[in-house]
C-alpha positions, 0 to 999 in steps of 0.5 A: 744318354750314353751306356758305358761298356766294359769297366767304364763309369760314367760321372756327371762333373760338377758345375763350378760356380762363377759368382758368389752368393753376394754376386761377387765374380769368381776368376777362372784361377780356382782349380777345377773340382776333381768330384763328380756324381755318377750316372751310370755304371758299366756291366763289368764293374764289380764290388766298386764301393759306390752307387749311381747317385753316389759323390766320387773323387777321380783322377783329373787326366784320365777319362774322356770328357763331353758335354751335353746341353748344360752339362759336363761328362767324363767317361772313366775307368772304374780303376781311376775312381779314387774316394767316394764322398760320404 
């Protein structure tokens, strides 16, 4: 798993759903959803309101995005974590 650096954050995106619970399919026209959880903190972010496990809203342009296996990252700078989920 990747360790963020400096004041960067990791978040784990989280998965759109392609169907409806009566199996009804989505289009990609819904806008993709701008909350993630986060995985793993960099060492130099202090005082930043949230925790690992914690839901966060973030700036949808920034960041760098990659995915692994079944799973969508994006590796944020801790500035452009906006709201936390509570």
């Amino acid at each position: 798993m990747l360790e963020p650096l400096h004041d960067y954050v990791l978040l784990r995106k989280e998965k759109e759903e392609k169907t409806t619970a009566s199996g009804i399919l989505l289009t990609s026209a819904k806008e993709p959803s701008k909350l993630a959880t986060v995985e793993k903190i960099g060492p130099e972010v202090k005082n930043q309101g949230y925790a690992v496990g914690d839901r966060v809203l973030f700036r949808e342009r920034e960041g760098m995005k990659m995915k692994s296996g079944d799973e969508e990252y994006i590796v944020i700078k801790d500035i452009d974590i906006i709201a936390v989920d509570r």
